[in-house]
C-alpha positions in Angstrom: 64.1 -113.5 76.6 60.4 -113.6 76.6 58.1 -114.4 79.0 56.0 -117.1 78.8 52.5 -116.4 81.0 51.2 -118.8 82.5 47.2 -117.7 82.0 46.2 -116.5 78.7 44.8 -113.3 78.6 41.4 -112.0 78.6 37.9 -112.7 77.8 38.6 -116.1 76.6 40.3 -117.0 79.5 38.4 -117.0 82.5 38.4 -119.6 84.9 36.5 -120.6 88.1 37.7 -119.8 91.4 37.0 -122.4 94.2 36.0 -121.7 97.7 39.4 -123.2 98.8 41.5 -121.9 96.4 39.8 -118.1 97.6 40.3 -118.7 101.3 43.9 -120.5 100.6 45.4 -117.5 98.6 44.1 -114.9 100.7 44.8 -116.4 104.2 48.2 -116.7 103.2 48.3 -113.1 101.7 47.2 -112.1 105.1 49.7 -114.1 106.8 52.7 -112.4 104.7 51.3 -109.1 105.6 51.5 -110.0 109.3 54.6 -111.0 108.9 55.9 -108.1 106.8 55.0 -106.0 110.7 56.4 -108.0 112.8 60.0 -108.2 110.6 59.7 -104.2 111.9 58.8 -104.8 115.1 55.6 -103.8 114.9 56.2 -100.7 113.7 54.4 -100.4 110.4 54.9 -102.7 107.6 58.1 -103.8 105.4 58.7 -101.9 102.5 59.4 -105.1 100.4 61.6 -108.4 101.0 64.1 -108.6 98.6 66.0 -112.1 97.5 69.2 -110.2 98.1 68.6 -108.6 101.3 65.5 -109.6 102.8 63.2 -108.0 104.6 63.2 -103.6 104.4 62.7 -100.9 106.6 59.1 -99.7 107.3 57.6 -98.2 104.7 54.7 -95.3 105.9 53.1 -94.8 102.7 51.8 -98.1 102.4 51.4 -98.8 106.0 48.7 -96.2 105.4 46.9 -98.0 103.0 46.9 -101.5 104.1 45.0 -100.2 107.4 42.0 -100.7 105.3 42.4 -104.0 103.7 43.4 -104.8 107.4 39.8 -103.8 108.7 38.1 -105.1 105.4 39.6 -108.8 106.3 38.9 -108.5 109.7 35.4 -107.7 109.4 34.8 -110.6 106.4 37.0 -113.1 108.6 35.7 -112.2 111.6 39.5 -111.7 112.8 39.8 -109.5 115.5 43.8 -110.3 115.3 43.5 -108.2 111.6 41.8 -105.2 113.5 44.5 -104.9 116.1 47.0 -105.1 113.8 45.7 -102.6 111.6 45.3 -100.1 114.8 49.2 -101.3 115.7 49.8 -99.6 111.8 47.9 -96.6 112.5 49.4 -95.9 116.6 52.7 -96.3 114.9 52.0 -93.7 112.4 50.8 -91.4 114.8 54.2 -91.2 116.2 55.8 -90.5 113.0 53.8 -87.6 111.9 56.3 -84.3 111.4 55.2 -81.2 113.1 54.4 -79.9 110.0 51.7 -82.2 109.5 53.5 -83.8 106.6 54.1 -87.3 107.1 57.6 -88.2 105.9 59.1 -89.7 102.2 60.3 -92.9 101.7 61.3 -95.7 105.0 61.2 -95.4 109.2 63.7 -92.5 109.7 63.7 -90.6 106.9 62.2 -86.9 108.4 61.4 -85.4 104.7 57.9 -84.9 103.7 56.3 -86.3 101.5 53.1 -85.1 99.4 51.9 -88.3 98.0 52.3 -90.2 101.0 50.6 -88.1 102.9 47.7 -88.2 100.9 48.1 -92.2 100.9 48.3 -92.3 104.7 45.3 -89.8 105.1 43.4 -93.2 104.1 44.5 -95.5 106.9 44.0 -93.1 109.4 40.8 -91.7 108.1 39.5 -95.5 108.0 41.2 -96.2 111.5 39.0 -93.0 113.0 35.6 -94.5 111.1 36.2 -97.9 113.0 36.7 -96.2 116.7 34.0 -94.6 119.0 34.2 -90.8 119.6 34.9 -90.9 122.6 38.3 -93.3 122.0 41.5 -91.6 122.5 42.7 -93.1 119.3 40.4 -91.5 117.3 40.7 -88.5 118.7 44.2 -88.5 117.9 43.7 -89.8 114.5 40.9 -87.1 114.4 44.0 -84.5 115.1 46.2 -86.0 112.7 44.2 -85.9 110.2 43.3 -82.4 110.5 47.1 -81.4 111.0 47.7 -83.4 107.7 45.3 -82.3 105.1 45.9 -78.7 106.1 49.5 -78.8 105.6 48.8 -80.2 102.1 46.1 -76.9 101.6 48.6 -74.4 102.6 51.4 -76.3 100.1 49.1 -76.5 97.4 50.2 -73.6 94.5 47.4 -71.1 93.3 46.6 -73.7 90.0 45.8 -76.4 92.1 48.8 -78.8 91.8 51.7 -80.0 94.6 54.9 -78.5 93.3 57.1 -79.3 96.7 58.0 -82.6 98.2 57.4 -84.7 95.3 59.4 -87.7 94.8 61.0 -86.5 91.4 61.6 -82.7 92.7 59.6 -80.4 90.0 57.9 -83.0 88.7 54.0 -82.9 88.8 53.0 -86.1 88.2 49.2 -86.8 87.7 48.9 -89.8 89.6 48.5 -87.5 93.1 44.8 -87.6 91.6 44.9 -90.7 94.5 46.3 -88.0 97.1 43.8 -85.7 95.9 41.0 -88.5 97.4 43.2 -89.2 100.1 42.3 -85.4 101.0 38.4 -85.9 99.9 38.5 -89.3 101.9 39.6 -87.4 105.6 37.4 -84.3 104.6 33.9 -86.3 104.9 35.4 -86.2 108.7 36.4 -83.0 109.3 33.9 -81.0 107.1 36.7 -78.3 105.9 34.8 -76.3 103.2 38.4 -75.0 101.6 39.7 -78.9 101.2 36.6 -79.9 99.0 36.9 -76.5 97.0 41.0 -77.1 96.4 40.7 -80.5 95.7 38.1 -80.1 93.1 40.5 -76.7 91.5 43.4 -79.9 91.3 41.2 -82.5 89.8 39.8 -80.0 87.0 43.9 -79.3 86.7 44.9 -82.9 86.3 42.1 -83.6 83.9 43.6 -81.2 81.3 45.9 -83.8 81.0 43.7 -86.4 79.4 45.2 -86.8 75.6 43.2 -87.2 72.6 44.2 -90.9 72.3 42.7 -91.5 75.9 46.0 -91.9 77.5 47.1 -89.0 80.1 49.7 -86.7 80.1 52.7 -87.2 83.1 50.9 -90.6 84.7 54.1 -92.4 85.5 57.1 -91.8 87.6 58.9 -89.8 85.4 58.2 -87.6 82.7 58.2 -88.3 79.2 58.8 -92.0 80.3 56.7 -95.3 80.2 54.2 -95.4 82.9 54.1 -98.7 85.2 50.6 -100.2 85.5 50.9 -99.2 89.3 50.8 -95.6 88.6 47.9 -96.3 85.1 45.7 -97.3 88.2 46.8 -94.6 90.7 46.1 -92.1 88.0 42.6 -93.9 86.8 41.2 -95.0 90.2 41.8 -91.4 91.2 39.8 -89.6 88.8 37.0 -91.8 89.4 36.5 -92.2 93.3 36.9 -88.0 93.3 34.9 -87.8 90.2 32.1 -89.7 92.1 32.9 -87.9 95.6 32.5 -84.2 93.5 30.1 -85.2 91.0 31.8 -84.0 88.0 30.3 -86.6 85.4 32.6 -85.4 82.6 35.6 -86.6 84.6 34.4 -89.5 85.2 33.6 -90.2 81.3 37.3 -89.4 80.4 38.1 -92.2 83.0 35.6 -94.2 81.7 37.3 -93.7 77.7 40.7 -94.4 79.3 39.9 -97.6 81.0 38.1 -99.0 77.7 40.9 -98.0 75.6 43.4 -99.7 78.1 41.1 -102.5 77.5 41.0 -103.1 73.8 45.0 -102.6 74.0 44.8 -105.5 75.9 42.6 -107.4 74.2 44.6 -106.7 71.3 47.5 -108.0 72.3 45.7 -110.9 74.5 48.2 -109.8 77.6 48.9 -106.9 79.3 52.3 -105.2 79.5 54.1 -104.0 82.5 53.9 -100.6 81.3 52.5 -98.1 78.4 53.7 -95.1 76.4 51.7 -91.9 75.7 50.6 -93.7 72.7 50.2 -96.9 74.2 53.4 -98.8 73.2 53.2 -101.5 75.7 56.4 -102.9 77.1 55.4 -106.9 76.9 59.2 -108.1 78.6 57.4 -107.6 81.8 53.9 -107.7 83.9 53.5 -105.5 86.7 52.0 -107.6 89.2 50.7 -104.8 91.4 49.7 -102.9 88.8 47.1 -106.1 87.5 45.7 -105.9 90.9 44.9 -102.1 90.9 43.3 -102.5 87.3 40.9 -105.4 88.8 40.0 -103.1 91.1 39.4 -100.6 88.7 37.3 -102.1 86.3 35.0 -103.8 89.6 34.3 -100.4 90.4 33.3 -99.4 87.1 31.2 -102.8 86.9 29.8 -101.5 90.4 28.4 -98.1 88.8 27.7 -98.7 85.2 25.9 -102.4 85.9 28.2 -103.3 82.2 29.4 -107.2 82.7 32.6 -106.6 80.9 33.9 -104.9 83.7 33.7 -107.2 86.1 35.0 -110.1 83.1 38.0 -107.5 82.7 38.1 -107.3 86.6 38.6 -111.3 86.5 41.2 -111.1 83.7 43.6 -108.8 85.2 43.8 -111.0 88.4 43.8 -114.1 87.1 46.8 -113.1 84.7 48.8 -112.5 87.6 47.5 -114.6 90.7 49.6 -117.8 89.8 53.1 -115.5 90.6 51.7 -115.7 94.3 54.9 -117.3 95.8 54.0 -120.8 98.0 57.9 -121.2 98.9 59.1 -122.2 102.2 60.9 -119.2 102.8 58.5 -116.9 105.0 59.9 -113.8 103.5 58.3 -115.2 100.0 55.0 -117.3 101.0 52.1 -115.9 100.1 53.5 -112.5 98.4 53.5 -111.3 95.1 56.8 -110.3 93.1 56.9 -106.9 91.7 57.6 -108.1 88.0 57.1 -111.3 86.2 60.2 -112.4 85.6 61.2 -111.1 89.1 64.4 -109.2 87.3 61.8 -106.9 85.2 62.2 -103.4 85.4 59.3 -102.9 88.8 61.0 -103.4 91.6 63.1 -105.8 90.5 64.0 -109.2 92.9 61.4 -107.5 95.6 58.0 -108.0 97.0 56.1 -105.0 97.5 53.9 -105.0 100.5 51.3 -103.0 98.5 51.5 -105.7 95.9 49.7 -107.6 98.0 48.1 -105.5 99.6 46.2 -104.5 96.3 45.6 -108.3 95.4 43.5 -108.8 99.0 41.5 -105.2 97.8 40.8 -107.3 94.6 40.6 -110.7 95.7 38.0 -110.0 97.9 35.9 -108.5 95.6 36.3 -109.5 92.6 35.8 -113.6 93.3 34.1 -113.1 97.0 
């Protein structure tokens, strides 16, 4: 069957977003997230809600994350409910941190560690920390946990540079932990460790060997030798940039640069954009990550932000506005105001679910991109 979007794609497409429309979608984007905490108990945010099985366990990666979409809102709102929940999220993943350091691999209970989501929660906390006084037992904890984190992920870190250990497919490398390797450089501009900025730049000099002739990148999707989702595209992408800029290693940043244009002529090719992309940029059009849309709006506004070029921030528009009519406005509280992980729902992200990050990527966007 195919799918029938609702928005055109690209250039020719645009179209203007009202000062109601902005504070209607994202107020009730907030409002899911809230929501999505309280289904827990408060303790960190819902992985997804599901139409077969409602709302999920708490998911720590992503709890991470949101901290700072959290702050961003509260601080643009001027909603001091935003900020307490978002240091709720961060006390709660205090308590979950492994005495390795590690913080631990997929929902509440599991006691594995993760790599990735480490890296991802290394944001929240950071961010939490910035927002706090000194003198604040909650940053000082934060300020602990952070340390404790990123030098667990220094002393797993193999002699090349990569994360070979607690991946989520075991021996699998994937390329996208470029965002874990900010994650790191993120919580090192607190704690000033000489040996984090040196490893992290020997692992993004590792992962840029894996930028391919054709502009696409080697191992940027969940498996190897499969499609890569749009999700992970924008991990990978938004990764090499932010550490690029952070390390000032201006060749990196190009390759990003030649990626994220070719990803935009594929698009403007085919006047959509797929749900996810071969090594040789085979799109897979019976889908549309929705999350994955967000990420690349984000992606292309911050190339808009440092090259000053207008058809990043057009592009930035695009990729949002395919996807920003899928916010659900049904009754059911588990569905208002989130986004689905596919369009249809059934395609092959997260099928019949909606992803906290999801939205959680769309308020990142949303609140730049048409501010």
């Amino acid at each position: 069957m195919k799918v029938k979007y609702r928005t055109g794609y690209y250039l020719a497409n645009q179209r203007p977003i009202t000062s109601l429309e902005w504070s209607t979608r994202s107020d009730a984007a907030l409002a899911w997230l809230q929501r999505s905490i309280a289904a827990t108990g408060n303790r960190g945010s819902a992985h997804s809600f599901a139409l077969h099985k409602g709302w999920a366990k708490a998911y720590p990666e992503t709890t991470g994350y949101l901290i700072e979409t959290l702050f961003d809102y509260a601080e643009s709102l001027q909603r001091p409910d935003l900020r307490q929940t978002a240091l709720d999220c961060a006390n709660w993943l205090l308590t979950i941190q492994l005495g390795s350091g590690a913080f631990p691999a997929l929902t509440a209970g599991n006691t594995m560690p993760s790599m990735f989501n480490t890296g991802q929660i290394l944001f929240g906390l950071t961010r939490t920390a910035e927002e706090l006084p000194p003198g604040n037992a909650q940053h000082a904890a934060c300020m602990r946990a952070i340390s404790h984190a990123v030098q667990w992920m220094l002393a797993e870190q193999e002699p090349d540079g990569s994360w070979r250990q607690w991946a989520y497919v075991s021996g699998f490398v994937p390329t996208y932990y470029t965002r874990a390797v900010w994650g790191v450089l993120k919580a090192n501009s607190l704690i000033k460790n000489e040996a984090a900025a040196a490893a992290m730049r020997q692992a993004l000099h590792l992962y840029s060997g894996r930028f391919l002739p054709n502009h696409s990148v080697q191992d940027w999707g969940f498996w190897p030798g499969k499609p890569a989702f749009t999700h992970t595209i924008a991990y990978t992408l938004e990764g090499f940039l932010e550490c690029a800029v952070l390390l000032n290693e201006p060749e990196i940043l190009e390759k990003t640069k030649a990626a994220t244009d070719h990803l935009l002529s594929v698009c403007i090719e085919n006047k959509r954009t797929a749900g996810a992309y071969d090594a040789d940029w085979k799109g897979d059009y019976s889908f549309i990550c929705c999350t994955g849309n967000a990420q690349l709006s984000m992606l292309c506004h911050r190339f808009w932000q440092l090259t000053g070029d207008e058809k990043y921030q057009q592009a930035a528009k695009a990729f949002l506005l395919e996807v920003v009519d899928y916010q659900s406005n049904s009754w059911l509280p588990g569905l208002r105001g989130a986004f689905p992980g596919s369009v249809p729902v059934w395609g092959k992200y997260l099928p019949l679910r909606y992803p906290n990050w999801g939205v959680k990527f769309f308020l990142d966007a949303w609140g730049r991109v048409f501010a």
